[in-house]
C-alpha positions as CSV (number, residue, x, y, z in Angstrom):
1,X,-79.5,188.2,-40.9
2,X,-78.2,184.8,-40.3
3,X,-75.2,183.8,-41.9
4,X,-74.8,181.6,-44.7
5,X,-73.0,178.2,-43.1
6,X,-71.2,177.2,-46.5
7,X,-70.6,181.0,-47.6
8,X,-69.3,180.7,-43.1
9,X,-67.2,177.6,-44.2
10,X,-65.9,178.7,-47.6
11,X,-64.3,182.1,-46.9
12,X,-61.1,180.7,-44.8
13,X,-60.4,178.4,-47.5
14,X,-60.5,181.2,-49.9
15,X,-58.2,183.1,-47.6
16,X,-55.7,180.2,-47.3
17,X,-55.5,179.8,-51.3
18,X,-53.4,183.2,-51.0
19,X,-50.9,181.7,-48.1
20,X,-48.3,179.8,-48.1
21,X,-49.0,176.6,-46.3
22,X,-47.6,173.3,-46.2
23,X,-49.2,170.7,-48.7
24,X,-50.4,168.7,-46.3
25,X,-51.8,171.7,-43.7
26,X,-53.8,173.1,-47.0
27,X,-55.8,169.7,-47.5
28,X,-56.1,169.1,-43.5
29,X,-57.7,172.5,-43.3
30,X,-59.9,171.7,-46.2
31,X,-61.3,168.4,-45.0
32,X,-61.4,170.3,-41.0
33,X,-64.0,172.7,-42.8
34,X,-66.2,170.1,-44.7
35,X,-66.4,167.8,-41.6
36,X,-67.9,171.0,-39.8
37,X,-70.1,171.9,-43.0
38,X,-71.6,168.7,-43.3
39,X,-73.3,165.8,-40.9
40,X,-70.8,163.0,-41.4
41,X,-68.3,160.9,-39.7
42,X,-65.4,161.0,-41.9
43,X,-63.8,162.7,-45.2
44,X,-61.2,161.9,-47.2
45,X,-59.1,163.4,-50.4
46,X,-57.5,160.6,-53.1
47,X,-55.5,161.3,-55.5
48,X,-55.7,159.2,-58.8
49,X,-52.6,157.9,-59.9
50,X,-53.3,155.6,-62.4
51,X,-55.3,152.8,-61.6
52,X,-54.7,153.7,-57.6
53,X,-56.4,156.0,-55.5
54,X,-53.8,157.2,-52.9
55,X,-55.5,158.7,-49.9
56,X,-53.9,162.5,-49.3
57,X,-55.6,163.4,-46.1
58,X,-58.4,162.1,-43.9
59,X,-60.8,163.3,-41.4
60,X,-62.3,160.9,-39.0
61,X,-60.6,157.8,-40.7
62,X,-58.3,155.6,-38.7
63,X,-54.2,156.8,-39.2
64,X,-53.2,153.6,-41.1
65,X,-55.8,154.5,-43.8
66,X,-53.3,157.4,-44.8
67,X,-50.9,154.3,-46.0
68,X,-53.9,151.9,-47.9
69,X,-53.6,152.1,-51.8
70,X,-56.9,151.4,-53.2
71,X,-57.2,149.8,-56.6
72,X,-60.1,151.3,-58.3
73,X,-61.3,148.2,-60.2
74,X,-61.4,146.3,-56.6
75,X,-63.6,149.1,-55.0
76,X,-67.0,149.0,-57.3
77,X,-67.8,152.9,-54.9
78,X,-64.9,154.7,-56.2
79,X,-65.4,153.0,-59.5
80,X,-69.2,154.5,-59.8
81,X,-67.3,157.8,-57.9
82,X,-65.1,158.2,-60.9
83,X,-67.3,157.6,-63.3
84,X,-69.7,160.4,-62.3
85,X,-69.1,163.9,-63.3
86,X,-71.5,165.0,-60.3
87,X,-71.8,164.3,-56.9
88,X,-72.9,160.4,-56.3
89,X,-74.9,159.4,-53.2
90,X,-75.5,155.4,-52.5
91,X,-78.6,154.6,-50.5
92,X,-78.0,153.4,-47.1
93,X,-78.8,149.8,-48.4
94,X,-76.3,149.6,-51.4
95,X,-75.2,145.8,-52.1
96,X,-71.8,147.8,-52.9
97,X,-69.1,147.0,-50.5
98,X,-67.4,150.3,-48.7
99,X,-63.6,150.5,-48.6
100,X,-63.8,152.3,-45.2
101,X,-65.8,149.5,-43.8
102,X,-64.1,149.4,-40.2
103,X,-62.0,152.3,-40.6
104,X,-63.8,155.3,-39.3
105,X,-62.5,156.0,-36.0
106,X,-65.1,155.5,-33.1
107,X,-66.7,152.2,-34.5
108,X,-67.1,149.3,-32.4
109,X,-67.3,145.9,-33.6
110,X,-67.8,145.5,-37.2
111,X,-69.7,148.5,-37.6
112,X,-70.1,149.4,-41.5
113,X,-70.4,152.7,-43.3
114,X,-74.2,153.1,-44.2
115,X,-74.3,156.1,-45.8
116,X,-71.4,157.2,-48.5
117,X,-71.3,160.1,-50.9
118,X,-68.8,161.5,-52.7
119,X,-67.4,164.1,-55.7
120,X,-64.9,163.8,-59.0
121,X,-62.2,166.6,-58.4
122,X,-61.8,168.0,-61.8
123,X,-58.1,169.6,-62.6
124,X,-57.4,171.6,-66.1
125,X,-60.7,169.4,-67.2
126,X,-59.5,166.0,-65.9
127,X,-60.2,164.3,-63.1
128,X,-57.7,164.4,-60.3
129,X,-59.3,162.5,-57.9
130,X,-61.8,162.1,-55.3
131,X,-63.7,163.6,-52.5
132,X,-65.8,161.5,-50.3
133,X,-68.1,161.6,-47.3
134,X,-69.2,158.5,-45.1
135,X,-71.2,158.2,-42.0
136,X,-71.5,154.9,-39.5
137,X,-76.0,156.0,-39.5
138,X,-78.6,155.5,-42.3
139,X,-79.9,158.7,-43.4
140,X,-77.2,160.5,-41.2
141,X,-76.2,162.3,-45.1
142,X,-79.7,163.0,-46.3
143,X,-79.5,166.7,-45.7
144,X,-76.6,166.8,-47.6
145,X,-76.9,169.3,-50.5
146,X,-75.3,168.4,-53.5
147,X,-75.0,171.7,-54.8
148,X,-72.9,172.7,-51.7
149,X,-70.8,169.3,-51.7
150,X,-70.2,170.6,-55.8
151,X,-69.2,173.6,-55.1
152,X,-67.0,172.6,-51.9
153,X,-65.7,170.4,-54.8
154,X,-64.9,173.1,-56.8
155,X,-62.6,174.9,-54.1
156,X,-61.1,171.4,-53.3
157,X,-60.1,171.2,-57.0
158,X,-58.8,175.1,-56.5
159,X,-56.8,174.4,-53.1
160,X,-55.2,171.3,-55.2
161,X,-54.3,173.6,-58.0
162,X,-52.6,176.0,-55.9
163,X,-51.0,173.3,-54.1
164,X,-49.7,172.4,-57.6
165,X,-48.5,175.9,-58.4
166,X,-46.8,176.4,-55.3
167,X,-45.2,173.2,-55.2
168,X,-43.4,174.1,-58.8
169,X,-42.6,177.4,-58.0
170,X,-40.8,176.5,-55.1
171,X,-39.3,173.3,-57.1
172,X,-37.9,176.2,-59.7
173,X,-36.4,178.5,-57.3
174,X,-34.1,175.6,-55.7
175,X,-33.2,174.7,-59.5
176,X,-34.8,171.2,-59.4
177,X,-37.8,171.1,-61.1
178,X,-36.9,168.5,-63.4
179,X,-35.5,166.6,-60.4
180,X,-39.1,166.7,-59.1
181,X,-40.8,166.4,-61.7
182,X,-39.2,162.7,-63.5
183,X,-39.6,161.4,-59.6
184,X,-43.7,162.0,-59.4
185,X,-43.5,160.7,-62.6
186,X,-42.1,157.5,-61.2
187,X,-44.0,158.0,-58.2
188,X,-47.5,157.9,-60.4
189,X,-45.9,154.4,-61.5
190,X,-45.4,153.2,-58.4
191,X,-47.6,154.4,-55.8
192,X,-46.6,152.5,-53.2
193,X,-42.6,152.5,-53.6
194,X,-41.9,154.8,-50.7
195,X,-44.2,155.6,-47.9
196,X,-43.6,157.8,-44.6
197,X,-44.3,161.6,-43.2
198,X,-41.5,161.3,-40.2
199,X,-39.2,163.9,-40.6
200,X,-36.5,161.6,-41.3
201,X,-37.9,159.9,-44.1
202,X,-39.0,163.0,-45.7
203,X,-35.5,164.1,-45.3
204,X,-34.6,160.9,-47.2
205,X,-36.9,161.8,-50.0
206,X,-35.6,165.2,-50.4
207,X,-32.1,164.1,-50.4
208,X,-33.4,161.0,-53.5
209,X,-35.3,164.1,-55.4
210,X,-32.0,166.5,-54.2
211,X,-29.4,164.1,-56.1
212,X,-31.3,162.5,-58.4
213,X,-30.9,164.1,-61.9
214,X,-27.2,164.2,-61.1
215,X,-24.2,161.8,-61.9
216,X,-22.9,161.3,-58.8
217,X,-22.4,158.0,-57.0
218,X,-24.6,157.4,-54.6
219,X,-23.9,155.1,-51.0
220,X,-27.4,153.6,-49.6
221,X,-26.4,152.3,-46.1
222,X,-29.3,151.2,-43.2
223,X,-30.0,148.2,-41.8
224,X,-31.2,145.1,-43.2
225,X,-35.1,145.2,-44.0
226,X,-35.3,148.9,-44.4
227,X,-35.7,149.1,-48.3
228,X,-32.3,150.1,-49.8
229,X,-33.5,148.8,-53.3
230,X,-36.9,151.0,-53.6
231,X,-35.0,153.9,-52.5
232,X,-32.1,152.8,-55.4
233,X,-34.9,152.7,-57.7
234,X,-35.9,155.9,-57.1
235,X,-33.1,157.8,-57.3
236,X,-32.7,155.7,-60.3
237,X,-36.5,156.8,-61.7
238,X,-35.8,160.8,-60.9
239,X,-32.5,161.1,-62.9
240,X,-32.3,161.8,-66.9
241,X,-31.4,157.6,-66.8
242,X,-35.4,156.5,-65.8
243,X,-35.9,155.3,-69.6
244,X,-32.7,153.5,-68.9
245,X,-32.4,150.0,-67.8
246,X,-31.6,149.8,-63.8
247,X,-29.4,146.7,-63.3
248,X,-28.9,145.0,-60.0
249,X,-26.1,142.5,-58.6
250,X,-26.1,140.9,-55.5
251,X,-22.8,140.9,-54.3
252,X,-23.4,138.5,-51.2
253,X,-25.2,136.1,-53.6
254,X,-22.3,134.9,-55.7
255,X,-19.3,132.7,-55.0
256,X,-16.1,134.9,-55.3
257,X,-15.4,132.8,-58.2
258,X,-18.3,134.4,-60.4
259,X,-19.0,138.2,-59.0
260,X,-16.4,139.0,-61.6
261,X,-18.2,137.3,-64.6
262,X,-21.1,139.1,-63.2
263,X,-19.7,142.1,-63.4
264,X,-17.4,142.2,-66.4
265,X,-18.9,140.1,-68.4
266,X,-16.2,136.9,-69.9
267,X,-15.3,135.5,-73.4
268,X,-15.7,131.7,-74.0
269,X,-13.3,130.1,-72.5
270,X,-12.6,132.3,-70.0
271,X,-12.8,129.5,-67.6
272,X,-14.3,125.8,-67.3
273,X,-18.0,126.4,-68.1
274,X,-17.8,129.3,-70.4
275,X,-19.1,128.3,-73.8
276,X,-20.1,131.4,-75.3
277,X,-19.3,135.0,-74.5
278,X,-21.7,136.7,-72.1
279,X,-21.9,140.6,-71.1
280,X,-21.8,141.7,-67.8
281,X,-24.1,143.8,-65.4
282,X,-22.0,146.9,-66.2
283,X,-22.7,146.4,-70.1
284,X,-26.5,145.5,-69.6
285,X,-26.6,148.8,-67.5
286,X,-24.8,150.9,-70.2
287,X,-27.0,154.2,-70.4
288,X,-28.5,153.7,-67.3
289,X,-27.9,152.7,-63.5
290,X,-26.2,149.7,-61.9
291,X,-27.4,149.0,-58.4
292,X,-24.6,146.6,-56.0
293,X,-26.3,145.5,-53.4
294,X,-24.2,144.1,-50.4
295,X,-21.5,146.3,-52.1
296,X,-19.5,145.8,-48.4
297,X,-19.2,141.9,-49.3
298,X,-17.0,142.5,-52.5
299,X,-13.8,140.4,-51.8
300,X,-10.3,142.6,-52.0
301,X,-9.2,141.5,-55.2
302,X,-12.5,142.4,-57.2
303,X,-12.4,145.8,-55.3
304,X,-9.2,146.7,-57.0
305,X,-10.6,145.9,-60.4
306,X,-14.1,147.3,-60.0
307,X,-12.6,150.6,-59.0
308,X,-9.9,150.5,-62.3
309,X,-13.6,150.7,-64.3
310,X,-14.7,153.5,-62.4
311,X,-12.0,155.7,-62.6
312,X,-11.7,154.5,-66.4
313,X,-14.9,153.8,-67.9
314,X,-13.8,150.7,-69.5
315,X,-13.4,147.4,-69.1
316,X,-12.7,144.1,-70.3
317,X,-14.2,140.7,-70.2
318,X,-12.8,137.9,-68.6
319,X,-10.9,136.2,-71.0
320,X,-10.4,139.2,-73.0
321,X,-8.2,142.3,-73.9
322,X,-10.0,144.1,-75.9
323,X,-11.9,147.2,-73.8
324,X,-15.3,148.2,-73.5
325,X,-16.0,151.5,-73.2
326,X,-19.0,152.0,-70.7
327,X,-21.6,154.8,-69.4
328,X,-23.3,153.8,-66.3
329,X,-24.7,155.8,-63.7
330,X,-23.7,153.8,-60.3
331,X,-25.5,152.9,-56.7
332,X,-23.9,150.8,-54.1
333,X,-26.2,149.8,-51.1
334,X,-24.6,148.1,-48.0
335,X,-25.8,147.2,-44.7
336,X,-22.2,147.4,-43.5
337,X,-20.1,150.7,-41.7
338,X,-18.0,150.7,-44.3
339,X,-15.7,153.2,-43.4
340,X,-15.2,151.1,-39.8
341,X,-14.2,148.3,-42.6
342,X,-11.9,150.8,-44.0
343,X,-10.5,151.3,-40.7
344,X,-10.0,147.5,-40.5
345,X,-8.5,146.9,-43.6
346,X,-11.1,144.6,-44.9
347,X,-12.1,147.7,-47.4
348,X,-10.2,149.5,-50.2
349,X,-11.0,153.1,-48.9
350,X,-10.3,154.5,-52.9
351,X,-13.4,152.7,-53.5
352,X,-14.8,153.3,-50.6
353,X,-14.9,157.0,-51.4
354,X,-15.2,156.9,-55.2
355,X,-18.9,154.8,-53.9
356,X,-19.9,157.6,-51.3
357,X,-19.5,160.6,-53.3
358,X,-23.6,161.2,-52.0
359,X,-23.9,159.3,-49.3
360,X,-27.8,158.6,-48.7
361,X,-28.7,156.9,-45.5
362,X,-32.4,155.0,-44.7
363,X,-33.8,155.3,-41.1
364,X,-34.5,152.0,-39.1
365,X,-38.7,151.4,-38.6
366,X,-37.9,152.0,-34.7
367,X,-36.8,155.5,-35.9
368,X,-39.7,156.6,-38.2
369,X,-42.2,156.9,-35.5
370,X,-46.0,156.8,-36.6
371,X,-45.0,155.7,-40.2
372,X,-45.2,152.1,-38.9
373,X,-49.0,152.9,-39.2
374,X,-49.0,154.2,-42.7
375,X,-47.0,151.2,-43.4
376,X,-49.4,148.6,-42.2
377,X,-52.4,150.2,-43.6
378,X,-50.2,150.0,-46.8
379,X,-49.7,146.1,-46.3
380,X,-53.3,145.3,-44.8
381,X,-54.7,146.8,-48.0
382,X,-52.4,144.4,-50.0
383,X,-54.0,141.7,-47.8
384,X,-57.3,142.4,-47.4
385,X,-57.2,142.4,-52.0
386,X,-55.6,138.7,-51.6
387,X,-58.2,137.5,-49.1
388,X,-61.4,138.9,-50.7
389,X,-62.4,140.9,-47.7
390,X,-64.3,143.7,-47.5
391,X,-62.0,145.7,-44.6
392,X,-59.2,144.3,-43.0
393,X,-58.4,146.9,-40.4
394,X,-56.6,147.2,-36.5
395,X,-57.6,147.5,-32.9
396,X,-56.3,150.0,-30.5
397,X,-54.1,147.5,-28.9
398,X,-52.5,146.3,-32.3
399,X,-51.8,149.8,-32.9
400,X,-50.0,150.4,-29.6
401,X,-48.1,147.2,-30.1
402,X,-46.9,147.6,-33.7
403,X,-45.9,151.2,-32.4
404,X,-44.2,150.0,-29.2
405,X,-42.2,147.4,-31.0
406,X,-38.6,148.0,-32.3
407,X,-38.8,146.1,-35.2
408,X,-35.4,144.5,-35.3
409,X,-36.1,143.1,-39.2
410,X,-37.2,146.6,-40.1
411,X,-40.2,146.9,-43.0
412,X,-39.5,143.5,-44.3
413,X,-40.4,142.3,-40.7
414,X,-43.5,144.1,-40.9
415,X,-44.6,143.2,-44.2
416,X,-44.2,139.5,-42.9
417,X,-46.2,139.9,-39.9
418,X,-49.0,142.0,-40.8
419,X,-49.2,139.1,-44.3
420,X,-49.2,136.0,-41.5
421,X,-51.5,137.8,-38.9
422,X,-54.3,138.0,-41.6
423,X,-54.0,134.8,-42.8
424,X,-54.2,133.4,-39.2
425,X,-56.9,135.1,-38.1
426,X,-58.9,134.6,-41.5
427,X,-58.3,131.0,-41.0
428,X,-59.6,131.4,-37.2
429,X,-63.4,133.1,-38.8
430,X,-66.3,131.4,-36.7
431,X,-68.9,133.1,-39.5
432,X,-68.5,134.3,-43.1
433,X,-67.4,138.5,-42.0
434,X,-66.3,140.4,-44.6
435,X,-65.0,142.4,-42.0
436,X,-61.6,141.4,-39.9
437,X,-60.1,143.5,-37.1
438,X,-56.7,142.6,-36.1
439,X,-55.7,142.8,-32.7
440,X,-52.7,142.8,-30.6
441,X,-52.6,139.0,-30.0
442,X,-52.8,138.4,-33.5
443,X,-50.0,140.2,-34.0
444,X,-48.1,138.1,-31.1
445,X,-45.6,140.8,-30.1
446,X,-43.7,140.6,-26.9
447,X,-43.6,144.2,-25.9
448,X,-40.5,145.6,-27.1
449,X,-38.7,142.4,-27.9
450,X,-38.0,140.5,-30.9
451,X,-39.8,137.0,-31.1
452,X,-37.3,134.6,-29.6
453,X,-35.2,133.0,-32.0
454,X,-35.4,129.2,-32.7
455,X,-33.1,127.5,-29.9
456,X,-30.3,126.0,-31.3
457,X,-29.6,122.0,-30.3
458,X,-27.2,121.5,-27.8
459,X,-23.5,120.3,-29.0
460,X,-23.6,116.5,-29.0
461,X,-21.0,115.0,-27.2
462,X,-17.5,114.1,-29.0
463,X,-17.0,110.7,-29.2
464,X,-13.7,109.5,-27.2
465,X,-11.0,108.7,-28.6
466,X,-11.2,110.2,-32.0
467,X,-10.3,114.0,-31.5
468,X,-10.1,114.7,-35.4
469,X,-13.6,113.4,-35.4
470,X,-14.8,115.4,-32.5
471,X,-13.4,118.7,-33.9
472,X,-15.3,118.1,-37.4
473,X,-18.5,117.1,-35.6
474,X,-17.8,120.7,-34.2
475,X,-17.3,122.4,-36.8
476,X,-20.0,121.3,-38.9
477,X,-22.5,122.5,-35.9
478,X,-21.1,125.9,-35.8
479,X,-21.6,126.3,-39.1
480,X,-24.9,124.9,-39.7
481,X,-25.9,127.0,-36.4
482,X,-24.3,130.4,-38.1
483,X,-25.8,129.8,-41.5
484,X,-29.5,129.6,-39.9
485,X,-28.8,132.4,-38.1
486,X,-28.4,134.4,-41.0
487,X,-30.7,132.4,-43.2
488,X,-28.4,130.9,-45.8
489,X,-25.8,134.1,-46.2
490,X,-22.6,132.6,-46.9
491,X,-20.9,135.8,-46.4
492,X,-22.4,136.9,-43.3
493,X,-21.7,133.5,-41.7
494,X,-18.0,133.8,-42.9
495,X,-17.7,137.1,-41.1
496,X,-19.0,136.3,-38.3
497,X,-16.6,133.1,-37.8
498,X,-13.8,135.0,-38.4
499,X,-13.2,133.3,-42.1
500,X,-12.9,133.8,-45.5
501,X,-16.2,133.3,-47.7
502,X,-14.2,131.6,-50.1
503,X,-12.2,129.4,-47.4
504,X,-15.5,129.0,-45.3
505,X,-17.4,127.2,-48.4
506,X,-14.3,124.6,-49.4
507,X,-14.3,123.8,-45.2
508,X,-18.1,123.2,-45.7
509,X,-17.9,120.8,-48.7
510,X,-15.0,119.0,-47.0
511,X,-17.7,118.2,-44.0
512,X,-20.5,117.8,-46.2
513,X,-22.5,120.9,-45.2
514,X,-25.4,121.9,-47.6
């Protein structure tokens, strides 16, 4: 008697809905046994999360697609998908533009997908989210039965569920299921906050879910570029504080004269310029979190004072003696070692540990391996929304280069790049394509180096005679030269010529520097 193929296909899944497997194991196995059930080129799961589909595995899809948030009212396919309670199959000549135009792996050129069908997942009588099959050849999905693509449905939808259940049982044991739970919450809201499967940032995310719900303070160190204020916001969205207000200073923004206004908050006249009384950050963020950004930059003398309130949980207004008490749930984020500063004197180290009580600590791009992928499919979806293309996707050599690079200006760099490599090559379209591939030499990457820096104009030459002239026409070019370096930062130009902040901006406006 020859065996039933989908009865063949469906009794390991069954099997594996009484295991314990990773999340992300279950849904590969799932899509592993559709892709040999069916004639296509590539599957994929979605989740629904609000007005975003967020792809949860793929089959036969290009990596990057993993990181592509797709806006349901942009994608008329998932639109008609959704709308369905039944399998939907478009005809090989649809008008309706494909979102994996140019992403199933194996297609050459500007290949499109010409034959697309797909399945509502239905969870406790919603929908949950999407399962859908594409191949590159017209009538490749005829033979499709949409019976069996229903009832593969209906196991998906099962193998989610259990997914679910075991993802909460777990949560419970550990004694942080509220922790988990406020944070996919958040995560729902913001689909594309935080994005990665290397084992260091899913370290990262279980230490953010890990501390979240407590008080503690919490230290975000890692390099500039890496995203120290999405991972603030969500420690911020999975504590009790996510209906709170989440308050943010930037400490290297300020003149020293002001960071404690900021702060504190000042009476009228507290100071030339202070007409009427004003609350600080700390009182906006009363109830809720107050993120310091460049926290390392604080100069010595608001240090002492910022740790008083701290310790206290009051404060007073510039100009003021009358105290405030205050609740706030604080994060400090620095791209500094500050205990080296510590070390050196240039850091209270009382502060210094009352900040770190959780130290939390975000991995450079060069560290997180294929996430850069995920990333740029994250950022090329953006992109390809803004230019009103149909796919905007990447060669194999772009892929090797993005990978191969170190990415010195870490996920701020790449958002950059990928956002000027796609308006350059749109702009360089010989024909009207609603397809664009992105290759290597669009991206412009010199192997594992940086892009060279800007050269700096040689020194001009002191006039004779006038030494005192000669030293300020000096002066005034390292400056400049150290301010473009670090794009208008006040304070990081100070520290790296050995000065001050405060000092180093008087010495400016005595030589006229803007």
């Amino acid at each position: 008697m020859t065996p039933n193929p989908l009865l063949h296909a469906l009794i390991p899944l069954v099997d594996d809905l009484s295991r314990e497997l990773p999340e992300r194991e279950r849904y590969r196995r799932l899509l592993q046994a559709l892709r040999v059930l069916l004639p296509c080129d590539a599957v994929a799961l979605l989740r629904l999360e609000g007005e975003w589909l967020v792809p949860l595995s793929v089959n036969g899809l290009s990596e990057d697609t993993l990181g592509r948030r797709f806006r349901v009212r942009e994608h008329p396919r998932f639109q008609a998908l959704l709308a369905s309670a039944t399998p939907t199959r478009f005809p090989a000549d649809s008008p309706l533009p494909d979102p994996y135009d140019g992403l199933v792996l194996g297609a050459r050129g500007d290949l499109q997908v010409h034959d697309c069908l797909g399945c509502p997942l239905l969870v406790d009588g919603q929908i949950w989210g999407l399962l859908t099959l594409d191949a590159l050849s017209p009538g490749r999905l005829e033979p499709v039965d949409l019976a069996s693509l229903q009832a593969f449905a209906s196991l998906a939808a099962a193998t989610v569920r259990v997914a679910q259940r075991i993802e909460r049982l777990v949560t419970r044991a550990e004694g942080e299921f509220q922790r988990a739970e406020s944070y996919r919450l958040a995560a729902r809201e913001r689909p594309h906050s935080l994005i990665g499967q290397s084992p260091s940032f899913l370290k990262l995310l279980e230490d953010i879910a890990l501390v979240g719900a407590s008080p503690l303070s919490v230290l975000i160190s890692g390099e500039t570029g890496v995203g120290k204020e999405l991972v603030a916001q969500a420690v911020h969205a999975a504590s009790p504080r996510a209906h709170r207000p989440l308050i943010s200073l930037n400490c290297a923004a300020l003149p020293e004269t002001l960071v404690e206004s900021e702060l504190f908050g000042h009476v009228v006249g507290a100071f030339s310029g202070a007409v009427s009384d004003r609350r600080g950050k700390f009182e906006l963020a009363d109830g809720g979190t107050l993120l310091l950004d460049e926290v390392g930059e604080l100069p010595l003398t608001v240090q002492a004072k910022l740790l008083r309130v701290l310790q206290s949980g009051q404060l007073q207004r510039l100009g003021s003696d009358r105290e405030h008490r205050i609740d706030v749930r604080l994060i400090a984020a620095t791209n500094r070692d500050l205990a080296e500063e510590v070390r050196q004197g240039r850091y209270r180290a009382d502060l210094y540990h009352r900040l770190s009580v959780f130290p939390l600590h975000v991995p450079a791009l060069r560290e997180r391996g294929h996430d850069v992928l995920l990333l740029t499919g994250y950022f090329l979806e953006e992109n390809r929304s803004r230019l009103g293309l149909h796919s905007l996707r990447l060669s194999g050599d772009a892929e090797a280069a993005l990978l191969a690079y170190s990415w010195p200006g870490n996920v701020r760099e790449l958002e950059h790049l990928v956002a000027r490599s796609a308006l350059k090559a749109y702009g360089r379209r010989r024909d009207d394509s609603r397809i664009l591939t992105l290759s290597a030499e669009d991206f412009a990457l010199n192997g594992d180096a940086p892009a060279p820096a800007q050269a700096e104009p040689p020194p001009e030459p002191a006039p004779v005679g006038d030494l005192r002239e000669a030293v300020e026409r000096f002066e005034r070019q390292q400056i400049n030269a150290s301010l473009q370096r670090h794009q208008g930062n006040w304070a990081s130009a100070a520290r790296e010529l050995g000065m001050d902040r405060a000092n180093l901006r008087r010495l400016a406006r005595r030589l006229g520097v803007v």
